[in-house]
ZAMARGU-4260 file (C-alpha; in steps of 0.2 Angstrom, whole numbers, plus 5000, padded with zeros to 4 digits):
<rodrens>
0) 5750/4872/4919 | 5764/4864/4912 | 5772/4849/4919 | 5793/4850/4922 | 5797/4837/4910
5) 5811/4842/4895 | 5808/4826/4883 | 5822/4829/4872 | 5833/4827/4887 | 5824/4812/4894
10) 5826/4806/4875 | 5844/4807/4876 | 5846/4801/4893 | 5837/4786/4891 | 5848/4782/4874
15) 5866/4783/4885 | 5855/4772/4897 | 5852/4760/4886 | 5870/4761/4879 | 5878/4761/4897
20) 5865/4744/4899 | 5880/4736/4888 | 5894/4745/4892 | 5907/4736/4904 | 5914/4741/4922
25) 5926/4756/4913 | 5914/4764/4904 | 5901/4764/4918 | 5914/4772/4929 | 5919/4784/4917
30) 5899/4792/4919 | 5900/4790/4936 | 5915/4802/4937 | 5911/4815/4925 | 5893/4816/4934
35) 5901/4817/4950 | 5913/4831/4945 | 5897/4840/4938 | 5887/4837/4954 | 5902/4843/4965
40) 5905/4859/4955 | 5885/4863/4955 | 5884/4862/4974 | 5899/4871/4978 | 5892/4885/4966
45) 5874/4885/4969 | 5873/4879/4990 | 5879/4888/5003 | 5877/4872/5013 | 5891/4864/5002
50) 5900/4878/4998 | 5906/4878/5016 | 5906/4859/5015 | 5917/4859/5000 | 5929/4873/4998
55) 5938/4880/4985 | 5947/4863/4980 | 5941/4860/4962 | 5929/4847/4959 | 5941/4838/4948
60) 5954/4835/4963 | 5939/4829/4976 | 5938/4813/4983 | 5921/4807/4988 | 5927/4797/5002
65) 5937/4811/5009 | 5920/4823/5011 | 5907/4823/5025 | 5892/4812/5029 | 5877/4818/5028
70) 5860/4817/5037 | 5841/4819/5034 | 5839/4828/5051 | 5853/4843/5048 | 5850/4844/5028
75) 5832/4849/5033 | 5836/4862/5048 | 5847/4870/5035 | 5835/4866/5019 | 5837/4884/5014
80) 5855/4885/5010 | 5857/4867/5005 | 5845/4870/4988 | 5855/4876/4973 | 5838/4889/4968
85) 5834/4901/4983 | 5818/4901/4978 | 5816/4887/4985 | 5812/4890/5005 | 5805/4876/5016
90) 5791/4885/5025 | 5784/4889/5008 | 5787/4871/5000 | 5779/4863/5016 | 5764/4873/5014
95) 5760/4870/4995 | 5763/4851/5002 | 5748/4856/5015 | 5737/4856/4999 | 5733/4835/4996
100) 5725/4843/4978 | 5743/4849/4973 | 5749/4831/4974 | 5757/4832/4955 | 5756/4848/4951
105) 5771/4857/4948 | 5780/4868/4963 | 5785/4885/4956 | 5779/4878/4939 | 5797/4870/4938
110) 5799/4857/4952 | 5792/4839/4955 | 5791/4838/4976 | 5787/4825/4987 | 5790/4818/5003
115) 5796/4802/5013 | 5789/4793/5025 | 5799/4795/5041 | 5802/4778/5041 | 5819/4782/5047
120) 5811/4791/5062 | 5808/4810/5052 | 5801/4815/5038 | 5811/4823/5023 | 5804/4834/5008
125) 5814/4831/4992 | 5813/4843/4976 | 5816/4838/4959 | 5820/4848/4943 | 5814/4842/4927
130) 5833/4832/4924 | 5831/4823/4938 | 5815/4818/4934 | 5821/4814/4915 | 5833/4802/4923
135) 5821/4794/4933 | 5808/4794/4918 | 5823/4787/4907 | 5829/4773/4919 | 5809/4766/4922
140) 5808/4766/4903 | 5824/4758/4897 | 5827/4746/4913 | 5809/4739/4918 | 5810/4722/4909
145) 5793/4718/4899 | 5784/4700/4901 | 5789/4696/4886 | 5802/4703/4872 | 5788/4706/4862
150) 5777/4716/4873 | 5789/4728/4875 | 5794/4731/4856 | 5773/4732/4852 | 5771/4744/4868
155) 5787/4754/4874 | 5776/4766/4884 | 5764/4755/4892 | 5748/4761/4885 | 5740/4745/4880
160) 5741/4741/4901 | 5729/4748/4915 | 5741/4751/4931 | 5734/4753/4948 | 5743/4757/4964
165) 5739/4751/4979 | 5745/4762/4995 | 5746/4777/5004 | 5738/4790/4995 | 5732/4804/5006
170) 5750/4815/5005 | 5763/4819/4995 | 5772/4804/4994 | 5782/4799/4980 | 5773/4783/4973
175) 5757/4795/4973 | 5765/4809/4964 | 5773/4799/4952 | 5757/4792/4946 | 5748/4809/4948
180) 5762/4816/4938 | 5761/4803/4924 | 5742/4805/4925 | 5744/4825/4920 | 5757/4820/4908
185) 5747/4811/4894 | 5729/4811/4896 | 5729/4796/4884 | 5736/4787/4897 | 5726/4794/4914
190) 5713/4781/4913 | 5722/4770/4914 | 5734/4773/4928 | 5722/4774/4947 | 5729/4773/4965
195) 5720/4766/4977 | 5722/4767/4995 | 5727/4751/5006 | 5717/4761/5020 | 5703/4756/5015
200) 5693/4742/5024 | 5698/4727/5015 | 5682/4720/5007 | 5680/4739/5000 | 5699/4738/4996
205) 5694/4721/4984 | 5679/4727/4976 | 5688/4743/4971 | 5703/4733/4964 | 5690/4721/4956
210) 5680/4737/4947 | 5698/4743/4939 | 5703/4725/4932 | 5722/4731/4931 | 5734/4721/4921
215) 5747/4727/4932 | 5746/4727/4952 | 5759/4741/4959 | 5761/4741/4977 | 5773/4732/4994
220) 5775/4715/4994 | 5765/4716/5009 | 5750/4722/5002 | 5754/4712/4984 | 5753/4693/4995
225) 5738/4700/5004 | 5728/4703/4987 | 5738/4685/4981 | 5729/4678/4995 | 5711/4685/4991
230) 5715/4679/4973 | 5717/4664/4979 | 5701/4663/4990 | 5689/4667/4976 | 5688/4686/4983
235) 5698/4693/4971 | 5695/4688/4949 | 5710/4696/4941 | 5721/4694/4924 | 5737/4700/4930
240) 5753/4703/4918 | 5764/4709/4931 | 5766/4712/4946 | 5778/4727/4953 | 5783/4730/4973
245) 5796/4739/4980 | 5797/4748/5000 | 5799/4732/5008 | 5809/4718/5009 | 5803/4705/4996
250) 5808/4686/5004 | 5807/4671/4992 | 5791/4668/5001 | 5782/4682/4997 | 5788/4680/4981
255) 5780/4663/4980 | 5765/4668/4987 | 5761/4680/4976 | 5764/4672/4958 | 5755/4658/4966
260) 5739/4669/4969 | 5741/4678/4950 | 5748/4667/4942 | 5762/4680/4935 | 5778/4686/4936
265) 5784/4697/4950 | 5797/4714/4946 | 5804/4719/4963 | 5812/4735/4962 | 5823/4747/4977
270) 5819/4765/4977 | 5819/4779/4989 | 5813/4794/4992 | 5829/4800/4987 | 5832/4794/4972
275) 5818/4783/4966 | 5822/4768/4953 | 5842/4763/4964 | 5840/4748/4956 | 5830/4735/4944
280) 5827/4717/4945 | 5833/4707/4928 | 5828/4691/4920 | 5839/4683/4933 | 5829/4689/4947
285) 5843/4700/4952 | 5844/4718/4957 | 5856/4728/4948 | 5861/4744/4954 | 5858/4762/4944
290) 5876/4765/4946 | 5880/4777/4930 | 5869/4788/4939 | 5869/4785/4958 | 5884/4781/4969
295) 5879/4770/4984 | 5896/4766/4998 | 5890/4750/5008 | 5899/4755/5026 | 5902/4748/5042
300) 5896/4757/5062 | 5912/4768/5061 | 5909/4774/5042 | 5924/4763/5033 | 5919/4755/5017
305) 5913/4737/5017 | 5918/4725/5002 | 5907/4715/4991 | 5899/4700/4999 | 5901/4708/5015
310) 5882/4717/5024 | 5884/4734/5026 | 5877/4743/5041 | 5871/4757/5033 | 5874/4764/5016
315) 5879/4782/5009 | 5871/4787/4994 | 5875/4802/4981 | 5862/4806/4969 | 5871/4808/4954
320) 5853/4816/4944 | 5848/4830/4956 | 5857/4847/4957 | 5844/4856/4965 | 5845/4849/4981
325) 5863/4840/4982 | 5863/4823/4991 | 5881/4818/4995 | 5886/4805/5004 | 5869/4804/5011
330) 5865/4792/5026 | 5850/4781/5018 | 5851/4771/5036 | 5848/4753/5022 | 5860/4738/5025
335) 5865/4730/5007 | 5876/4719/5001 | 5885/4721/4984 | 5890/4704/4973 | 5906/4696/4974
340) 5903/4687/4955 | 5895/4697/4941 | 5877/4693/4935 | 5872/4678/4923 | 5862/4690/4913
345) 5878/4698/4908 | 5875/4716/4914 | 5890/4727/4924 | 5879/4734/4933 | 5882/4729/4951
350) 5870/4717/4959 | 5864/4723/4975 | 5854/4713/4991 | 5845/4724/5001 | 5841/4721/5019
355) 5826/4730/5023 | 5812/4732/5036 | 5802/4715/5038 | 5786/4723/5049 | 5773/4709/5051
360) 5754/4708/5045 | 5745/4711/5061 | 5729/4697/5061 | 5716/4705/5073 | 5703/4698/5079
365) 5685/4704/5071 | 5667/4702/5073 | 5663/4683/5076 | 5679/4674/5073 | 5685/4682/5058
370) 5704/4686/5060 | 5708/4704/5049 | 5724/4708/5042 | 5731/4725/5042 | 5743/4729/5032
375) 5761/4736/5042 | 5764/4753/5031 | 5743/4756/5034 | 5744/4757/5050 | 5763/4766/5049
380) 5754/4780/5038 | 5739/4782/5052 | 5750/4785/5064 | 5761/4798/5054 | 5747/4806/5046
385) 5737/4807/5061 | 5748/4810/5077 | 5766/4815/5069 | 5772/4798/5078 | 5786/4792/5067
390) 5797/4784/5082 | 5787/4770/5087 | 5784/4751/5090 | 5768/4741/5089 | 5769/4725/5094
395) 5752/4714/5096 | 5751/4705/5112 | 5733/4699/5109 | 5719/4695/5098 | 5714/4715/5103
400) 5728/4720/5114 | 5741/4729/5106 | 5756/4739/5114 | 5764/4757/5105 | 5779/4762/5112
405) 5794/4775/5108 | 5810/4780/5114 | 5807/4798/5117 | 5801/4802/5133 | 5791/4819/5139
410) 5774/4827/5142 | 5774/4831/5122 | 5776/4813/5118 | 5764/4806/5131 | 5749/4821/5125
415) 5754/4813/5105 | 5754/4794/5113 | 5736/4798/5116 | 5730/4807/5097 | 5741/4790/5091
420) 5730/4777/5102 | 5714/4787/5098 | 5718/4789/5079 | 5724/4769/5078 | 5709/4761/5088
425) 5697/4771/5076 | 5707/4766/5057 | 5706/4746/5068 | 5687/4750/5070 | 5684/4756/5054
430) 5692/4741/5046 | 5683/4730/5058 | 5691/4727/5073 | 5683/4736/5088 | 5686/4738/5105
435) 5705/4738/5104 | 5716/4739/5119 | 5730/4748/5116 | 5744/4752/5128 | 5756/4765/5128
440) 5775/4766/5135 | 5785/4782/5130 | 5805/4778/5135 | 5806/4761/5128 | 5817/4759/5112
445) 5812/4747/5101 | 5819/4729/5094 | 5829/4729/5080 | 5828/4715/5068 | 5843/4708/5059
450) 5846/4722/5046 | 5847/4733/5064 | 5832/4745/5060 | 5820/4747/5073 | 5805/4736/5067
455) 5788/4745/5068 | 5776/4733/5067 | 5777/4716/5078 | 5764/4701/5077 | 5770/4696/5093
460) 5780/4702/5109 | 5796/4698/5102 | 5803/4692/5088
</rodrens>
């Protein structure tokens, strides 16, 4: 089957990318409005959702400030009139999504699909036409610095490196889908692009890596250092290029860690689920925001816009690519912080800092006096995958004593508080840590940590 990709398009695209890349504030803002008019007028057209939402006004006389937040939870109980395609209906979606050997394929022969986390406490299925995935294809291509000038001019498209992802693999995620897609795209290039699943016991999780002798390591910073570390200690031999991480937060430490383990350079990037390359680091070591297509609104609690140099608590974010299933002024739930001075690498793209989760590395204690790690978004994805549990809190009391708590309360969340302890003590076991006590408290919010997102995984009682 043919893939959704149109490459005259994503040619184009990625040529006004790489002229908006020089262009100053007025002509960055001069895309975002037109796109913005062309999203307004191809949601109150094709959604019924936003047709309510939006009115008759023309799209020309809208202000985006003046229209309606929205959220994950309601745009997925009304999934079926919020798409712009009515062939698109959410019980069918979710159960081509059942299918772990569809993760790639094309959705109606036409639509790239994936799904998040839950990490904001539910899960949310995301569709993308073959523009929206041009966009994204076009803004990896042109943005993503290169190791070297060089490098880049002698290999545009990456096919002198072998590029292997570390994470969860087992769904439809969209790190996964994006390398199974690429994967189907140019069987040149399949080789040499392999996931590999951070679930895996660690020593089996090493050798693996090891056998594949990538020259680039994708993965969270997390999982990055903890490879930096067994680099470091002779259980890891590998000639890294570069190194990219993105889906956590990325502190100058981790940073550290991890070029001193490869002895490379570290890309950070922050995507979502949503809209997947938001922003791209530059030579500086600075992430610049996306912003000739994707409009982001740091806000304060009560909704009012927050200025440069000020953290947000909690972003809006309007995905200026995607008209099959409109995000407008979309609650991401993130806390950034746009720059007050423009960039030393010259760019108008905004710079951006992003406050985002900071679970710990739990360090269990296995057989004999070995301490195990494991990894935060490992045991996040057990618990998902497993028992549905996206509301939750682990926090290690113990060498072996953990406790798993949630805010909901109820006879359904104590029966799932069970298939999450049983399903956690058996992923511990399997990576070496047996006879885990586990405790359960249903009720019990969480702590927040400084960004104000629940923390999920603590490596000790409190933080």
């Amino acid at each position: 089957m043919l893939l959704p990709i149109d490459p005259w398009f994503t040619t184009s695209v990625a040529a006004d990318i790489w002229a908006a890349s020089r262009a100053d504030a007025e002509g960055l803002a001069a895309r975002q409005a037109q796109r913005l008019r062309t999203l307004l007028t191809t949601a109150a057209k094709g959604s019924r959702l936003y047709r309510e939402r939006l009115g008759s006004q023309p799209a020309s006389t809208l202000r985006l400030q003046d229209l309606p937040v929205s959220r994950k939870a309601e745009l997925m109980r009304h999934f079926d009139d919020w798409v712009t395609d009515p062939a698109l209906k959410l019980d069918e979606v979710k159960r081509f999504m059942r299918d772990a050997t569809q993760v790639g394929e094309p959705y109606l022969g036409r639509y790239t699909v994936w799904e998040s986390s839950g990490s904001t406490g539910e899960p949310g299925i995301f569709v993308q036409d073959r523009h929206a995935m041009g966009v994204y294809d076009a803004l990896e291509s042109v943005r993503r610095p290169a190791p070297t000038l060089w490098h880049r001019l002698l290999d545009p498209w990456l096919m002198s490196e072998r590029i292997v992802f570390v994470g969860a693999i087992g769904g439809h995620f969209a790190s996964v889908v994006s390398m199974e897609r690429l994967r189907r795209l140019s069987p040149v290039l399949a080789p040499r692009l392999q996931c590999v699943s951070f679930l895996r016991p660690l020593d089996e999780l090493l050798a693996e890596v090891q056998a594949l002798r990538p020259t680039v390591l994708a993965s969270y910073p997390s999982a990055a250092l903890l490879l930096a570390q067994a680099q470091e200690e002779g259980r890891l031999n590998l000639a890294l290029r570069e190194i990219w991480t993105g889906g956590e937060t990325l502190t100058s430490a981790m940073r550290r860690g991890i070029e001193r383990g490869f002895g490379c350079g570290v890309r950070n990037s922050y995507g979502a689920s949503e809209f997947l390359p938001m922003a791209g680091e530059c030579s500086q070591g600075q992430l610049h925001l996306n912003s000739d297509w994707l409009i982001l609104e740091p806000v304060d609690e009560h909704g009012r816009p927050v200025p440069p140099g000020h953290p947000s608590a909690t972003t809006l974010l309007t995905n200026l690519a995607n008209h099959v299933q409109p995000l407008i002024r979309y609650d991401l739930g993130d806390q950034v912080q746009l720059a007050v001075s423009p960039c030393a690498c010259g760019s108008h793209l905004p710079v951006i800092d992003v406050q985002g989760r900071r679970d710990d590395t739990l360090r269990l204690a296995g057989h004999g006096r070995r301490r195990v790690p494991v990894l935060p978004l490992a045991i996040s994805t057990v618990l998902e995958e497993e028992a549905g549990l996206f509301d939750f809190q682990l926090r290690q009391q113990g060498p072996r004593e953990l406790t798993l708590c949630t805010a909901r309360g109820g006879a359904e969340v104590t029966q799932q508080l069970r298939v999450a302890r049983k399903a956690l003590a058996t992923f511990l076991a399997s990576q070496g840590v047996p006879e885990v006590h586990i405790h359960c408290r249903s009720g019990q919010p969480g702590h927040r940590g400084r960004s104000g997102k629940v923390l999920r995984v603590l490596a000790s009682p409190l933080r």
